[in-house]
The first five atom37 places (N, CA, C, CB, O) and aatype in JSON, in Angstrom:
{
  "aatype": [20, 20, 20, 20, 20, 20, 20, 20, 20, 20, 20, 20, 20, 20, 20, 20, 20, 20, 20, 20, 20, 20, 20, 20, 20, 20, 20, 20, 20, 20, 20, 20, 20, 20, 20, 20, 20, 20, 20, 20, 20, 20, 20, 20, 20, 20, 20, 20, 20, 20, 20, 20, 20, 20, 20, 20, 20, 20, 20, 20, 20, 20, 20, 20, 20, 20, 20, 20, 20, 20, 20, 20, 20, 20, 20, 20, 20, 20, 20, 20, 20, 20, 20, 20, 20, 20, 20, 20, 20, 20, 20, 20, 20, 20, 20, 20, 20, 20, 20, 20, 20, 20, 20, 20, 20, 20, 20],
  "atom_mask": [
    [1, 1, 1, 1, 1],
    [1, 1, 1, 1, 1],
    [1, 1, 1, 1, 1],
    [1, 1, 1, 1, 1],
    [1, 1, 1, 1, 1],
    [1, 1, 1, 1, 1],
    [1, 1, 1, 1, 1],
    [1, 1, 1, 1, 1],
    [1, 1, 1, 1, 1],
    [1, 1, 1, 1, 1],
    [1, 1, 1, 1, 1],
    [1, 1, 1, 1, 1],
    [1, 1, 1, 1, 1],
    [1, 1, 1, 1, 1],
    [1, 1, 1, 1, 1],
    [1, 1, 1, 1, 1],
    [1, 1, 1, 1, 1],
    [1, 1, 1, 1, 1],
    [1, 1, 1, 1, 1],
    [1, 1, 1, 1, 1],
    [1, 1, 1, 1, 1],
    [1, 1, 1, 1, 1],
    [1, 1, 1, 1, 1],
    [1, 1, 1, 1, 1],
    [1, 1, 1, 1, 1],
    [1, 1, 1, 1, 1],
    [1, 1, 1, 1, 1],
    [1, 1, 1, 1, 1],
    [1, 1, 1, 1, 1],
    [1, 1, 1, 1, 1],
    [1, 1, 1, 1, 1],
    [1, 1, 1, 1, 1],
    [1, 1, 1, 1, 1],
    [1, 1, 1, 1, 1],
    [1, 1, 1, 1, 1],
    [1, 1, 1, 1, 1],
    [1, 1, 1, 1, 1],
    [1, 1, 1, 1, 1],
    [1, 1, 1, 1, 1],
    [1, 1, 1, 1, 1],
    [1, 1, 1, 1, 1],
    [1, 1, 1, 1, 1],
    [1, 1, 1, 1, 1],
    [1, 1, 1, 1, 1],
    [1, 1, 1, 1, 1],
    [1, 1, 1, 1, 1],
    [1, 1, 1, 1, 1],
    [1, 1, 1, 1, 1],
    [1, 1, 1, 1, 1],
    [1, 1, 1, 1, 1],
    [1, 1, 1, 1, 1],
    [1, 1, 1, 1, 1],
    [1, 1, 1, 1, 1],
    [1, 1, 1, 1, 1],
    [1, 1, 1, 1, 1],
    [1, 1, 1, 1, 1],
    [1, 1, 1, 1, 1],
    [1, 1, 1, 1, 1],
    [1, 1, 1, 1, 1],
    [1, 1, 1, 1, 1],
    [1, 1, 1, 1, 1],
    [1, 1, 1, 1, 1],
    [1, 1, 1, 1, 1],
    [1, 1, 1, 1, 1],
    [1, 1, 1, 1, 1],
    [1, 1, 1, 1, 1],
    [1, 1, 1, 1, 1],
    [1, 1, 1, 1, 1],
    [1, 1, 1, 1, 1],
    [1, 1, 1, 1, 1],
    [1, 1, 1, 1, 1],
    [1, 1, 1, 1, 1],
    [1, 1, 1, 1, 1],
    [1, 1, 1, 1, 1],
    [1, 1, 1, 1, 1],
    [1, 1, 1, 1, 1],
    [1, 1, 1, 1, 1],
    [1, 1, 1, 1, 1],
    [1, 1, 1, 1, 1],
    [1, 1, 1, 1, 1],
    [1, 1, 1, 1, 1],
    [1, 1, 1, 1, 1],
    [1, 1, 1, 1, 1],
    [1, 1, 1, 1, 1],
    [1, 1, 1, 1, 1],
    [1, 1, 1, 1, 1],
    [1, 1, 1, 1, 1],
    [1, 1, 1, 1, 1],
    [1, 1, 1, 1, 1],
    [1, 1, 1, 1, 1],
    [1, 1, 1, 1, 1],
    [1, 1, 1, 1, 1],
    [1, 1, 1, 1, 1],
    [1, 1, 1, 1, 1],
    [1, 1, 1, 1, 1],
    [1, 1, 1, 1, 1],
    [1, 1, 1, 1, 1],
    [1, 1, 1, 1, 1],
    [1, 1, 1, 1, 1],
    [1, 1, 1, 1, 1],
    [1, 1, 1, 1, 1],
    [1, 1, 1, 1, 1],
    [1, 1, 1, 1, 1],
    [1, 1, 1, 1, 1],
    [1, 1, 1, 1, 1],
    [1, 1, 1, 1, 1],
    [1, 1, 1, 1, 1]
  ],
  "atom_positions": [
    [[158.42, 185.86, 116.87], [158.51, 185.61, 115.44], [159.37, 184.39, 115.12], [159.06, 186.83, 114.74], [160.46, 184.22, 115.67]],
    [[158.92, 183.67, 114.35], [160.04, 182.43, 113.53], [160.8, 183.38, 112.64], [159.15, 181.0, 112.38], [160.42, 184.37, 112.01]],
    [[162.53, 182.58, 112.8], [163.4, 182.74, 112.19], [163.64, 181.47, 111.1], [164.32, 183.06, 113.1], [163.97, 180.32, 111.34]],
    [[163.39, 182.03, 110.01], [163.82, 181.02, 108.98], [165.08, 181.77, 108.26], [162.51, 180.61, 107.85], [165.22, 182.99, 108.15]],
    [[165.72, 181.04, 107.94], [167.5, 181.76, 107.81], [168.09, 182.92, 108.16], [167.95, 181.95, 106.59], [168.16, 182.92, 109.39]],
    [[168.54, 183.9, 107.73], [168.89, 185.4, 108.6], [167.05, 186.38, 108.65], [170.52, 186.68, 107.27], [166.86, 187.5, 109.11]],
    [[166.02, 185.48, 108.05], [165.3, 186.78, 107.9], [164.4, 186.47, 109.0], [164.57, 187.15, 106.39], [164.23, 185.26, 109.18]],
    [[163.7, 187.35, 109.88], [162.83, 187.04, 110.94], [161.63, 187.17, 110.35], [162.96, 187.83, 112.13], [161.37, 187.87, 109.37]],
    [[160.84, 186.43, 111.02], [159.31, 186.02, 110.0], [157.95, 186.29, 111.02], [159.26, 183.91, 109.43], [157.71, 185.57, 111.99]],
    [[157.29, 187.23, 110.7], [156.19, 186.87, 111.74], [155.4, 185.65, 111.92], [155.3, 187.68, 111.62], [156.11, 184.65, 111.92]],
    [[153.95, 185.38, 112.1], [153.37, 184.45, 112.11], [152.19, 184.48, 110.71], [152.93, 184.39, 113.52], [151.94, 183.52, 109.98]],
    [[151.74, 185.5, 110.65], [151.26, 186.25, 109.53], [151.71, 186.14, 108.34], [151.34, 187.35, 109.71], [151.05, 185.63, 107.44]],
    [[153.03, 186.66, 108.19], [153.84, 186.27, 107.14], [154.04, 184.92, 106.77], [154.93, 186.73, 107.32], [153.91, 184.55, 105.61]],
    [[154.4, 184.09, 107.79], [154.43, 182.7, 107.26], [153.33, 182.18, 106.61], [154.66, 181.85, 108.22], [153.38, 181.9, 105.41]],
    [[152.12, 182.01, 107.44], [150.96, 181.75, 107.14], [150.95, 181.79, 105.46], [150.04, 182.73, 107.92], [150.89, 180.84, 104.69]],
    [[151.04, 183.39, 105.12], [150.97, 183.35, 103.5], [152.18, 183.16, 103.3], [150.45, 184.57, 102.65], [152.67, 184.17, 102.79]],
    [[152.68, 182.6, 103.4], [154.43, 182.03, 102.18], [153.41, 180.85, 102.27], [156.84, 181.71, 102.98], [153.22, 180.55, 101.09]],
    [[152.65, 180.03, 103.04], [152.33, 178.52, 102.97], [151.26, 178.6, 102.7], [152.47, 177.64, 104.03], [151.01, 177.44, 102.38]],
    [[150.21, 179.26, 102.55], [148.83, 179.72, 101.93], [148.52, 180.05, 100.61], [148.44, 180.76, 102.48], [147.42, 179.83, 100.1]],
    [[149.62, 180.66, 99.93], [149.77, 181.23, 98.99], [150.17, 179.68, 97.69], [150.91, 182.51, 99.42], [149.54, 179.43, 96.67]],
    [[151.16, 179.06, 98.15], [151.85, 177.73, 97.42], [151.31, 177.81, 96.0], [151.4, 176.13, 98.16], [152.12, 177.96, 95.08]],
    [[149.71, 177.7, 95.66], [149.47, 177.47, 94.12], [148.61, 178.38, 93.42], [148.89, 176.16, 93.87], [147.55, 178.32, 92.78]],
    [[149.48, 179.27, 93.8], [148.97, 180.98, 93.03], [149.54, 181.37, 91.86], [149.37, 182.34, 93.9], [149.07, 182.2, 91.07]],
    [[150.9, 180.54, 91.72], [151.48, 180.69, 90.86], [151.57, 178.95, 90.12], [152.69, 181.52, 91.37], [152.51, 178.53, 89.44]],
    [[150.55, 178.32, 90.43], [150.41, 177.08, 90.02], [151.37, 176.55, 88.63], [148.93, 177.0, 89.81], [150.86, 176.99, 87.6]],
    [[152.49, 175.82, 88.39], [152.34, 175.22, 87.27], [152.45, 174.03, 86.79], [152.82, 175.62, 86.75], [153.18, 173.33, 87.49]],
    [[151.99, 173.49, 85.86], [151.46, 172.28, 85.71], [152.48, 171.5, 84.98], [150.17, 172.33, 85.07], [152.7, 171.61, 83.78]],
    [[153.27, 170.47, 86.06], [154.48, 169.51, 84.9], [153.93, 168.35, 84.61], [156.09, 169.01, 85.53], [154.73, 167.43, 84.44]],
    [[152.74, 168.1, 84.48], [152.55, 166.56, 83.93], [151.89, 166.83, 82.48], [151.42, 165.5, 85.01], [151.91, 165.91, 81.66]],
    [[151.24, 168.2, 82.12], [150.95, 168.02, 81.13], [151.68, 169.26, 80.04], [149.55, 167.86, 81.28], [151.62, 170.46, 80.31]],
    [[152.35, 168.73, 78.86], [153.09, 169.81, 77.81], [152.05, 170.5, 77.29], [153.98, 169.19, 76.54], [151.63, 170.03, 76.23]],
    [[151.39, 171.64, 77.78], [149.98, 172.55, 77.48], [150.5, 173.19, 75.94], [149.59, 174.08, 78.95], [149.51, 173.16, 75.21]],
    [[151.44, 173.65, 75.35], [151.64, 173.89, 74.36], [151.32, 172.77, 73.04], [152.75, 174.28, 74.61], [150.65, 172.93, 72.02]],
    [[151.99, 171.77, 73.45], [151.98, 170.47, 72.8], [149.85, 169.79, 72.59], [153.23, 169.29, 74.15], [149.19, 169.36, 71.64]],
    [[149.64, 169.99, 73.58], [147.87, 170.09, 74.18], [147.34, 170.98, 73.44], [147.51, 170.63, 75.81], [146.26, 170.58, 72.99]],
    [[147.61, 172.01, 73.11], [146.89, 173.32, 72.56], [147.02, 172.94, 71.4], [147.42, 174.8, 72.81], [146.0, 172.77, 70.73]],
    [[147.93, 172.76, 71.01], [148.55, 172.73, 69.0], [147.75, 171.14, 68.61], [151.19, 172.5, 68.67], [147.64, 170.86, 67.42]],
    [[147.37, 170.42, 69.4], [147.08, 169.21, 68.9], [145.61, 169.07, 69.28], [148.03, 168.1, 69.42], [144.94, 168.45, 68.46]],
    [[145.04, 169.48, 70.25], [143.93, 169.11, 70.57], [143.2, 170.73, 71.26], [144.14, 167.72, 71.59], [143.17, 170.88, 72.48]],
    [[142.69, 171.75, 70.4], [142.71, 173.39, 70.91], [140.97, 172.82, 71.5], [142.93, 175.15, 69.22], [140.24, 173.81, 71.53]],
    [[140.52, 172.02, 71.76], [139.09, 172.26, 72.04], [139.19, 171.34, 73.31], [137.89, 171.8, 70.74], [138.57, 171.77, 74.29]],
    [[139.85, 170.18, 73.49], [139.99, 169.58, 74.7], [141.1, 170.32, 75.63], [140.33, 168.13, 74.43], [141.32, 169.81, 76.73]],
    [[141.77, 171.45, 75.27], [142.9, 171.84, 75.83], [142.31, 172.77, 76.62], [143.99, 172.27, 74.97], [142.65, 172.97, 77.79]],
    [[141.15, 173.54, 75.84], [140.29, 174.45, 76.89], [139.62, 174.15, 77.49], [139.67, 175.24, 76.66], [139.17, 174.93, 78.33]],
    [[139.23, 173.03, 77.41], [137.77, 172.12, 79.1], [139.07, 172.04, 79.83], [136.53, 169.75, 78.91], [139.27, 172.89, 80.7]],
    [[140.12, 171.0, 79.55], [141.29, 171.06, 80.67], [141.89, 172.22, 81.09], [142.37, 170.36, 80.3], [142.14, 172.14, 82.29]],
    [[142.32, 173.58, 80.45], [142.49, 174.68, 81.15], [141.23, 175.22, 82.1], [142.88, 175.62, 80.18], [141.57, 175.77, 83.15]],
    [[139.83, 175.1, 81.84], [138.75, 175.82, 82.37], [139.21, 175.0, 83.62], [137.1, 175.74, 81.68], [139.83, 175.47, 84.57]],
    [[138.79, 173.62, 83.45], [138.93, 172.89, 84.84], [140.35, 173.24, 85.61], [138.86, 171.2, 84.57], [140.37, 173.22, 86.84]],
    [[141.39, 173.52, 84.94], [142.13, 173.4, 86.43], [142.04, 174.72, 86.94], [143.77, 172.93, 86.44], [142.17, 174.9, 88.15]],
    [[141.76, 175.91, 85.96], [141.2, 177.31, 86.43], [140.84, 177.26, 88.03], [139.76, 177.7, 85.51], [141.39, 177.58, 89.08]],
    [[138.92, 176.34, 87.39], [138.31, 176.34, 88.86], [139.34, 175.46, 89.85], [136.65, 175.57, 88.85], [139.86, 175.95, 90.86]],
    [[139.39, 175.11, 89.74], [139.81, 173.94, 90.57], [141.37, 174.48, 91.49], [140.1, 172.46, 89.33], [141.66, 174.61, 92.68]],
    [[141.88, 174.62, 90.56], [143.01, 175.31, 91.11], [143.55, 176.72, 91.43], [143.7, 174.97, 90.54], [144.66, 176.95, 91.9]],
    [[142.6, 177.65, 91.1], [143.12, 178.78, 91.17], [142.74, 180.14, 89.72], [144.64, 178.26, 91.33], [143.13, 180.05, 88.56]],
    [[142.25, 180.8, 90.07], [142.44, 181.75, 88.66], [143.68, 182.57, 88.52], [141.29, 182.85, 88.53], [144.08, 182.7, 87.36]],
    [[144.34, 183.12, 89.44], [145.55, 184.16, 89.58], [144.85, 185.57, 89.22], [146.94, 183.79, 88.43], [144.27, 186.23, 90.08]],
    [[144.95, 185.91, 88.11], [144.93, 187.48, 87.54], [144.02, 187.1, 86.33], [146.63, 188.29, 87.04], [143.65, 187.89, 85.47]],
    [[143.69, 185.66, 86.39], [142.7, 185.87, 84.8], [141.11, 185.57, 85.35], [143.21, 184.37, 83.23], [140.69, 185.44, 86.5]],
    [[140.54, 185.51, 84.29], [139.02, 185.46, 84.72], [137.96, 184.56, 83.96], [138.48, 186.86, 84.6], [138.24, 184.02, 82.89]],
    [[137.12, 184.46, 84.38], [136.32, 182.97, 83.73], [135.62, 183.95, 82.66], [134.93, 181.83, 85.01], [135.45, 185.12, 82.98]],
    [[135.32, 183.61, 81.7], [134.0, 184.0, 80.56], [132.73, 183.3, 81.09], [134.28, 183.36, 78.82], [132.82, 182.08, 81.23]],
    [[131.58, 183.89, 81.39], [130.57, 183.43, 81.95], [130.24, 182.66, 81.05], [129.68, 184.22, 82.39], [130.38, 181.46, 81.24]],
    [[129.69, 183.16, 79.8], [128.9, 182.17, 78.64], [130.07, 181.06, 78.17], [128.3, 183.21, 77.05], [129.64, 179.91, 78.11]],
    [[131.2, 181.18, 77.89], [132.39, 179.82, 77.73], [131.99, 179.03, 78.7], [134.12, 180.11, 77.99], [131.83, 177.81, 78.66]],
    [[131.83, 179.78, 79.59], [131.7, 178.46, 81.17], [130.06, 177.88, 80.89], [131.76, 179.56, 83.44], [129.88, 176.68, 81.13]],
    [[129.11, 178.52, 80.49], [127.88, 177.52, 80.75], [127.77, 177.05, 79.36], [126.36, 178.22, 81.38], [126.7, 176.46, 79.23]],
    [[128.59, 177.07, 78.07], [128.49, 176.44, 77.23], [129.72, 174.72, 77.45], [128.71, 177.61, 76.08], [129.58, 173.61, 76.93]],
    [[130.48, 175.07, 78.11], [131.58, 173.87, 78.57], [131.17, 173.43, 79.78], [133.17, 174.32, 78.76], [131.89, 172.55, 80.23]],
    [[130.07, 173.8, 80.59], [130.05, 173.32, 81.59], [129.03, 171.92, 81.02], [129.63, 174.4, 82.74], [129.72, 170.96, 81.33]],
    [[128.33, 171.62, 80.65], [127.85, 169.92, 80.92], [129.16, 168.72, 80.65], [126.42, 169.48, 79.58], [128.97, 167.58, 81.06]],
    [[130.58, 169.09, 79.91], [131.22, 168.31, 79.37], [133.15, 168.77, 81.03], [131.15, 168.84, 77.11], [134.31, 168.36, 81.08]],
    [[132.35, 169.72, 81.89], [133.44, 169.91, 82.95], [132.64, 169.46, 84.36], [134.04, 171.66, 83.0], [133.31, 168.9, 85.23]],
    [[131.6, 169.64, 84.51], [130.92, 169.87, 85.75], [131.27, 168.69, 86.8], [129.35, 169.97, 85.46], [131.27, 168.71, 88.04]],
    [[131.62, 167.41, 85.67], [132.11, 166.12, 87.04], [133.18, 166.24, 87.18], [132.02, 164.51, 86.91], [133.79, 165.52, 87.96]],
    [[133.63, 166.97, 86.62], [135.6, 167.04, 86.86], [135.71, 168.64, 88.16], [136.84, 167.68, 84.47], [136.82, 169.03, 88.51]],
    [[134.7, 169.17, 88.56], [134.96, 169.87, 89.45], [134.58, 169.66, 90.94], [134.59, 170.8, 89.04], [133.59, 169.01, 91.25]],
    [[135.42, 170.24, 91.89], [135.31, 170.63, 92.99], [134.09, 170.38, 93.26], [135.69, 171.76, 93.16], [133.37, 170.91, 92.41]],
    [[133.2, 169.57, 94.41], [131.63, 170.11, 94.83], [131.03, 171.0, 95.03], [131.22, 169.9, 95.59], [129.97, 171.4, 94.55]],
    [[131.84, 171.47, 95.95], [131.67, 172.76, 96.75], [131.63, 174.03, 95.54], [133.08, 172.94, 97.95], [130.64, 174.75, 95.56]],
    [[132.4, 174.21, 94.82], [132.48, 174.65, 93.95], [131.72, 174.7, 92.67], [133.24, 174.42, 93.95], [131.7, 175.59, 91.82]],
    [[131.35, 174.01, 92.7], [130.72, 173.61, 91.2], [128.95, 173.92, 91.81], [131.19, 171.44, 90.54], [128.05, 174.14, 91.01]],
    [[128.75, 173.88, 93.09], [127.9, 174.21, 93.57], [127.32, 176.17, 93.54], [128.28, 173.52, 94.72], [126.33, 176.83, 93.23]],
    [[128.71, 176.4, 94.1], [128.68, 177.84, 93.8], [128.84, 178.46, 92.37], [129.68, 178.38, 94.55], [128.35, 179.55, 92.08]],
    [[129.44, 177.83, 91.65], [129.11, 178.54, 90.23], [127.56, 178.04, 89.77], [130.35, 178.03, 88.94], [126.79, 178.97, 89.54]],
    [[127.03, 176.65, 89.61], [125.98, 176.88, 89.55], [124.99, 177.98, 89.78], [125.85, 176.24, 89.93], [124.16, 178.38, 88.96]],
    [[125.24, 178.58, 91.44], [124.29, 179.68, 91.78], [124.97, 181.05, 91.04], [124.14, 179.84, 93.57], [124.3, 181.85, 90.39]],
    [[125.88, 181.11, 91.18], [126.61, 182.28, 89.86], [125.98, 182.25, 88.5], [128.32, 181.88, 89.42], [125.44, 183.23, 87.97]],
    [[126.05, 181.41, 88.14], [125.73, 181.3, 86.7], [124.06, 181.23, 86.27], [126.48, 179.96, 86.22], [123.38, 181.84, 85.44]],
    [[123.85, 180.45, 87.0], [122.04, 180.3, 86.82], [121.24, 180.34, 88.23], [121.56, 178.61, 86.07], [120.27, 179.6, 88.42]],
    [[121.61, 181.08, 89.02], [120.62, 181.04, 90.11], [119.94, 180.53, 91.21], [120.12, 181.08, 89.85], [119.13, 181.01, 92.01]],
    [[120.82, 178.66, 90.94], [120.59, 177.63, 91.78], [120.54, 177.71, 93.04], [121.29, 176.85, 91.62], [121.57, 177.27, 93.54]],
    [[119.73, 178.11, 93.86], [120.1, 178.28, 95.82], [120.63, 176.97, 95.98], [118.49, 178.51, 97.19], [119.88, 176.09, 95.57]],
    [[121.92, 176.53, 96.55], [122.15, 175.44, 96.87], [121.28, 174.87, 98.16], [123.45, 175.45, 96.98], [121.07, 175.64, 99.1]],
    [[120.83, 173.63, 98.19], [120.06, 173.09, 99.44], [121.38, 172.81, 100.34], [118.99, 171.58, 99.13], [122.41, 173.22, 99.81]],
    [[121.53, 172.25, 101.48], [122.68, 171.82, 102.6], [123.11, 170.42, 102.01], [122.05, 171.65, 104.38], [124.23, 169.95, 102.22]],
    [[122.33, 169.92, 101.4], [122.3, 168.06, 101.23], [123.51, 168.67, 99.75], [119.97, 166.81, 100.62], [124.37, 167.78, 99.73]],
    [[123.81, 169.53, 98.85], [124.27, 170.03, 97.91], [126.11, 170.32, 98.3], [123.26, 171.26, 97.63], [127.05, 170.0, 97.58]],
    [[126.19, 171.24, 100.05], [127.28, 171.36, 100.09], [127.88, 170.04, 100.87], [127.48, 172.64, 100.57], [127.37, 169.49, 101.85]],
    [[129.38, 169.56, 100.03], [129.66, 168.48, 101.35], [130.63, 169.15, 102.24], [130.38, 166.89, 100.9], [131.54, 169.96, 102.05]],
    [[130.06, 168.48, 103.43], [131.4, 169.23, 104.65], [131.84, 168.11, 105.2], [130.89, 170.37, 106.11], [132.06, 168.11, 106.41]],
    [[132.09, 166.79, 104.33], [133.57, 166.05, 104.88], [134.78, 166.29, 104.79], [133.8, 165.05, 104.51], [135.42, 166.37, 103.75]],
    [[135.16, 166.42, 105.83], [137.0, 166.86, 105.42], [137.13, 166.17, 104.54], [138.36, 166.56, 106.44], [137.51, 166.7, 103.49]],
    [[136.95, 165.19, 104.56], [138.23, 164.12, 103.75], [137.59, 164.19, 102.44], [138.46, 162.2, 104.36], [138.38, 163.63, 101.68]],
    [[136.59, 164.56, 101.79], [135.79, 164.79, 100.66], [135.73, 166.01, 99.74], [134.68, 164.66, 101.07], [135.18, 166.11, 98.65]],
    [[136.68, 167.21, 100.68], [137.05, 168.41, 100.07], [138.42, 168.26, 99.64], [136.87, 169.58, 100.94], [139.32, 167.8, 100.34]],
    [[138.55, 168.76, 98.16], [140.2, 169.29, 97.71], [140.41, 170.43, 97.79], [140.69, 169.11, 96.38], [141.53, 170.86, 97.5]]
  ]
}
């Protein structure tokens, strides 16, 4: 086991302390209160998107919010992703040419 200060750590355990990092995501570049009160309709494409993108935690997408915001989010998401809600949402079988598997091309 790794010892990180008095507490002994398995390998397991570590894994999720460093797996886990943006579960509790929060966002300092943008004042979301300040966002909400000034702009409540662009504040929710930017919350939907970092949703997908980053994480849901404990909340959950609205299917119909999502395919009514999705033509004005869909380039701001993930590929891979945006691939799979497609087939969520409307049924799309993704083709292979659809998923990318470059490392360096996934976030």
């Amino acid at each position: 086991p790794l010892i990180l200060g008095s507490a002994r750590m398995g390998v397991t355990e570590m894994l999720r302390s460093c797996l886990c990092y943006n579960t509790s995501m929060y966002n300092w570049s943008v004042d979301e209160k300040r966002f909400k009160k000034e702009s409540p309709k662009a504040y929710r494409l930017w919350r939907l998107t970092q949703l997908i993108n980053y994480g849901l935690g404990d909340e959950k997408l609205d299917a119909e919010e999502l395919k009514k915001a999705w033509p004005k989010i869909k380039d701001k998401l993930d590929p891979n992703v945006k691939v799979y809600l497609e087939y969520l949402l409307w049924g799309h079988v993704p083709s292979s040419k659809d998923i990318i598997s470059n490392f360096w091309t996934l976030s």
